[in-house]
C-alpha positions as CSV (number, residue, x, y, z in Angstrom):
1,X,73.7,232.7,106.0
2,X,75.7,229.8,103.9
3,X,74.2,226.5,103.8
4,X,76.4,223.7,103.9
5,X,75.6,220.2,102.2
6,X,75.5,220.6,98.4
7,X,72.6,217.4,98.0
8,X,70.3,219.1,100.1
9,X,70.9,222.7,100.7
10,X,68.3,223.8,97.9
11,X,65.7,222.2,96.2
12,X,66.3,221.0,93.1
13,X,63.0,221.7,91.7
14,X,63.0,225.1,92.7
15,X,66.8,226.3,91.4
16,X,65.8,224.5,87.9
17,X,62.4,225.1,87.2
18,X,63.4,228.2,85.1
19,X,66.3,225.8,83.0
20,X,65.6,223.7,80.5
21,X,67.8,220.6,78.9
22,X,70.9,221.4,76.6
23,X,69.6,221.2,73.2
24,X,65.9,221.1,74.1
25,X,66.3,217.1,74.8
26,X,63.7,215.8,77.2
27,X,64.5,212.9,79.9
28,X,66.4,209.8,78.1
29,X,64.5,207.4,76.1
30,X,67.4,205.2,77.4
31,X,66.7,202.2,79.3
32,X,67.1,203.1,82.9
33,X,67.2,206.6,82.3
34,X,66.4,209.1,85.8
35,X,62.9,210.0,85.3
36,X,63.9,213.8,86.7
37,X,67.0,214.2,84.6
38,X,67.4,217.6,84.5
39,X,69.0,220.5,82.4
40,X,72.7,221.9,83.8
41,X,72.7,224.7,81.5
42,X,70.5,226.9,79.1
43,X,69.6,225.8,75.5
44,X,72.5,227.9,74.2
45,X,74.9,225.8,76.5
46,X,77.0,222.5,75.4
47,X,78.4,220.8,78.5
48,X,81.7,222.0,79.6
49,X,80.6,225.4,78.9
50,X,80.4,227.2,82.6
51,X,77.6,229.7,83.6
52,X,79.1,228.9,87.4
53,X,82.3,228.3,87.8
54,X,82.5,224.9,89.1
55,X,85.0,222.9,88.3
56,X,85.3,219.0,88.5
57,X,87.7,216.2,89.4
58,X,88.7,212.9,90.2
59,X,85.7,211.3,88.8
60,X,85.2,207.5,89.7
61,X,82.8,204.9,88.1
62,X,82.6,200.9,90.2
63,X,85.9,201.9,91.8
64,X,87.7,202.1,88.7
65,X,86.5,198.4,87.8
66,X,84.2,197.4,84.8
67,X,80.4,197.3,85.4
68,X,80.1,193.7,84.5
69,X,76.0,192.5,84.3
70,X,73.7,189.3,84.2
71,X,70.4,189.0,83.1
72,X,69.0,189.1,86.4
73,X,70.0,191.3,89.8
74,X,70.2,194.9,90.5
75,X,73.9,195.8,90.5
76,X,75.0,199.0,93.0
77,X,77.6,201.4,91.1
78,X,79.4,203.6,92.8
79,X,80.0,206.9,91.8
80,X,82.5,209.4,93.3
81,X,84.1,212.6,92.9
82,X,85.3,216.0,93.9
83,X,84.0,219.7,92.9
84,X,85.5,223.2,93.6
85,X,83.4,226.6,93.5
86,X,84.7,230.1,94.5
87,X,80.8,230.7,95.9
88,X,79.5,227.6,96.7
89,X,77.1,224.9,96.0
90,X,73.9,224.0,96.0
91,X,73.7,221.1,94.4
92,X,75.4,218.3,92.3
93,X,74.1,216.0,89.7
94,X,76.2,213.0,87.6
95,X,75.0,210.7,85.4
96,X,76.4,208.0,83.0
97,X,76.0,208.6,79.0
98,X,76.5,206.9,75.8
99,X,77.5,208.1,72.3
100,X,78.6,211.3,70.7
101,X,76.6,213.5,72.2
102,X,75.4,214.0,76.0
103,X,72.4,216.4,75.2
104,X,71.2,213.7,73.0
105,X,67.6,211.9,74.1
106,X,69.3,208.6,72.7
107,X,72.1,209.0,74.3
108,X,71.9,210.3,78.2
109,X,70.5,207.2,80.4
110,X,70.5,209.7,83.2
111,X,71.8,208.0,86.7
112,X,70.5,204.6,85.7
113,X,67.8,204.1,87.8
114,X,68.3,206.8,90.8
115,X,66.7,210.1,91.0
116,X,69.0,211.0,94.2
117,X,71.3,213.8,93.6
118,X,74.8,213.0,94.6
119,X,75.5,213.6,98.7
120,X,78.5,215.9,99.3
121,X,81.1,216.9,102.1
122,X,81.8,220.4,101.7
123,X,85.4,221.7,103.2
124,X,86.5,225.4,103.1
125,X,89.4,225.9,101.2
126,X,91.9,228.6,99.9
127,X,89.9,230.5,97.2
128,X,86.5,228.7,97.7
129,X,85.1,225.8,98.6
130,X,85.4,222.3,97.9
131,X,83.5,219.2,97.7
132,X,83.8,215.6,98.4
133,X,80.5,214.0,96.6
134,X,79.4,210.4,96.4
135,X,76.4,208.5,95.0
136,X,75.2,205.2,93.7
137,X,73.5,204.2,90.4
138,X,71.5,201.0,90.9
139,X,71.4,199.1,87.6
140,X,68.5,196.0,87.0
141,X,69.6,194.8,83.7
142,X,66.2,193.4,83.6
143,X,64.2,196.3,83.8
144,X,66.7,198.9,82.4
145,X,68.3,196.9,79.5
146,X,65.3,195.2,77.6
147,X,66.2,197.3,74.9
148,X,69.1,195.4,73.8
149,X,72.7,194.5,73.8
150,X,73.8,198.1,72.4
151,X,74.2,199.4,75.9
152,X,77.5,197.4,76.5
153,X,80.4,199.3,75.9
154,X,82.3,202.4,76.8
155,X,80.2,205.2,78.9
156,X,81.2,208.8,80.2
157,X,80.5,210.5,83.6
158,X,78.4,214.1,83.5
159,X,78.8,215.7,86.0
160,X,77.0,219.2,86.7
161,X,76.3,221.7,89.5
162,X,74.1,224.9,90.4
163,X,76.0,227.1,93.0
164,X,74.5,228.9,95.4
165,X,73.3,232.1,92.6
166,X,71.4,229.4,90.0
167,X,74.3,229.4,88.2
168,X,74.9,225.6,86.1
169,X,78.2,224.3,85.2
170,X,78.8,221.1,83.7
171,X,81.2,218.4,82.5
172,X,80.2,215.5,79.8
173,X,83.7,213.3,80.4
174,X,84.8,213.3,84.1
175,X,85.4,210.1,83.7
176,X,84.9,207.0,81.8
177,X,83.6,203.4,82.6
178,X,82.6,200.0,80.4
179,X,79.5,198.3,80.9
180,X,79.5,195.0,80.1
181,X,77.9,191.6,79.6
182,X,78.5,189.0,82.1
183,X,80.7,185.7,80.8
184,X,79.9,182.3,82.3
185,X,81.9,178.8,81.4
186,X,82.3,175.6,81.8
187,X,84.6,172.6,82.1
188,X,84.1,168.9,81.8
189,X,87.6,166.6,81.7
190,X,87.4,163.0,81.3
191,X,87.7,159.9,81.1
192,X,88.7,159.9,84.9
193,X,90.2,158.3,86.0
194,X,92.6,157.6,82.9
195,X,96.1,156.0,82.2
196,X,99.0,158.0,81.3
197,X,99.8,159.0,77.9
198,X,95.9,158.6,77.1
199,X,94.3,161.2,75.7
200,X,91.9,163.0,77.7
201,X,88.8,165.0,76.1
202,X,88.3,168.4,77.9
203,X,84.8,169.9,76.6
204,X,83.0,173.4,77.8
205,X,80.8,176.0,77.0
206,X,81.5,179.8,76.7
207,X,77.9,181.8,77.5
208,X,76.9,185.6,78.4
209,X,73.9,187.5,79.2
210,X,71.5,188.3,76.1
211,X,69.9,191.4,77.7
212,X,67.4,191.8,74.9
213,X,66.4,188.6,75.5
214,X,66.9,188.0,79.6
215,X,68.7,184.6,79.0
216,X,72.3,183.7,78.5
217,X,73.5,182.4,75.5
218,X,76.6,181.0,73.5
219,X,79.2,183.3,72.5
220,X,80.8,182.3,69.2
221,X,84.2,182.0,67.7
222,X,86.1,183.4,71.2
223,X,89.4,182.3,71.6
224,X,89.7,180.6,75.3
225,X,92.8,179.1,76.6
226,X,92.6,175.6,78.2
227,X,95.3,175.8,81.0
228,X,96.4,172.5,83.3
229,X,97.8,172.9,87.4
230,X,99.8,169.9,88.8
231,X,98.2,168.1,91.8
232,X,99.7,169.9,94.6
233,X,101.0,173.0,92.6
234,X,99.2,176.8,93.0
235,X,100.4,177.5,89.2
236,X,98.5,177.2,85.9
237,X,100.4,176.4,82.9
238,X,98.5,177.4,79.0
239,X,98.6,174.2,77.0
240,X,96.4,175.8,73.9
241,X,94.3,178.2,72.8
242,X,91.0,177.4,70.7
243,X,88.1,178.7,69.8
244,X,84.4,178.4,70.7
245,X,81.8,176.5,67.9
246,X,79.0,178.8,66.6
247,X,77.3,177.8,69.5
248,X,79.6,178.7,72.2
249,X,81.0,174.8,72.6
250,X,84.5,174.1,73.4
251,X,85.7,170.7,73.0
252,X,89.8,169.7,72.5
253,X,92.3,167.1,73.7
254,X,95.4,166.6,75.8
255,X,97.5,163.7,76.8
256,X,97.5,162.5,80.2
257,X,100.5,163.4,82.4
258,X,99.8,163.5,85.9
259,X,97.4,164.2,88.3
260,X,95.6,167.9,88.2
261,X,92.8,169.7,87.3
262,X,91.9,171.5,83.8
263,X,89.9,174.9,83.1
264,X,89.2,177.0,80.4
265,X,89.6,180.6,80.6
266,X,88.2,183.4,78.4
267,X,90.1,187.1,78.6
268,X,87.0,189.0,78.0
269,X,86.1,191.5,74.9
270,X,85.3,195.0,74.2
271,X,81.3,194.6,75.5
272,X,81.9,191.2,77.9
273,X,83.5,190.8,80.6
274,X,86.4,187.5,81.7
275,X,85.3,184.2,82.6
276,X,87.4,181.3,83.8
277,X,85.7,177.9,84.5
278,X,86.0,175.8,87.7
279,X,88.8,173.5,87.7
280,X,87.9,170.0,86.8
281,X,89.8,167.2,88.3
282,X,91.5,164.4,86.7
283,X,93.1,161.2,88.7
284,X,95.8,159.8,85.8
285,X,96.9,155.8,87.1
């Protein structure tokens, strides 16, 4: 008799206990790393090679959006996808990796902090049967990320099966996501009030999460825009771009026009994520 729910229709200790990890690697040395990462093929087997014949699809990481973290709070990611087998499943596993090389102890963080397999919806189909799976990676940056800042960056989605025979398949770039460090900053405009045509000082201070560390701290030389909206107006209007001081301190001038409030806004990088600054007020007499 079929079963029907690829998560739970088989044990996952008893359909892998005769398979061992692609390339002999052993569970991720990786912060966060799943404790029970397990092998989706033999030792002879690189991922995307098929024993099964499962194929994968429509592979999302965060709903598409970057995993942006703090130095504190657990972060849920979701994870979803689709998978098609002629036979069958009996279960899925995904998890996120890092590098060149997904069989690699230095590489695979497993499903960053979860040891559930991914729940699936399985829907016959012409030729087989396919699979609407979901799951959810919870991230602690300060548990899972004392190692350092190197985690930031881009990641791939592996994403492996066992069908209903044993039989592994896997995929090592489903999809891909970007991890990054939180961005925080300020804003401080003044005199205020102040006369018009004086020159008012607008001062600030770009930060993001040190992860090694579990504080936040200045990011240096980032170019960060100071931008100006008109009492009454919805629109904000660039007036410069400068840079942050070694420190992560911004400090530049403007003239006084008319009434409005002044940020700062930072675009983000390669490893942290955007940051714009709460508007500060300024009444100009």
């Amino acid at each position: 008799m079929r079963m029907r729910t690829a998560a739970t229709v088989l044990s996952g200790a008893l359909v892998l206990s005769a398979l061992v990890l692609p390339g002999g690697a052993q569970a991720a040395e990786h912060p966060g790393a799943a404790t029970d990462l397990r092998a989706l093929a033999s030792q002879s087997v690189q991922p995307k090679d098929a024993l099964g014949g499962t194929t994968f699809k429509n592979g999302v990481v965060n709903k598409g959006k970057d995993i942006v973290l703090g130095v504190t709070g657990k972060k849920a990611v979701p994870v979803t996808f689709t998978a098609f087998d002629e036979e069958g499943l009996a279960l899925t596993m995904a998890f996120l990796w890092q590098g060149t090389d997904s069989s690699s102890t230095d590489t695979i963080t497993g499903a960053l902090g979860t040891d559930d397999n991914p729940v699936c919806t399985e829907t016959t189909v012409e030729g087989g049967y396919s699979y609407s799976c979901k799951t959810v990676f919870t991230i602690d940056p300060a548990v899972d990320f004392k190692d350092g800042n190197g985690i930031a960056g881009p990641w791939k989605l592996f994403l492996g099966a066992y069908d209903l025979y044993a039989n592994a398949s896997a995929d090592d770039d489903v999809a891909k996501a970007s991890i990054k460090r939180a961005a925080k900053l300020t804003v401080n405009a003044s005199p205020e009030p102040v006369k018009k045509g004086k020159t008012i000082t607008v001062t600030g201070k770009l930060t993001r999460a040190d992860w090694s560390t579990g504080r936040t701290t200045g990011y240096a030389t980032q170019p960060v825009k100071l931008q100006f909206r008109k009492k009454g107006s919805s629109a904000w209007t660039t007036l410069k771009t400068i840079k942050t001081s070694r420190t992560g301190a911004l400090s530049t001038t403007t003239k006084a026009g008319s009434d409005g409030d002044y940020r700062f806004v930072f675009a983000g990088t390669f490893t942290t994520g955007s940051a714009t600054a709460p508007g500060d007020f300024v009444d100009v007499r």
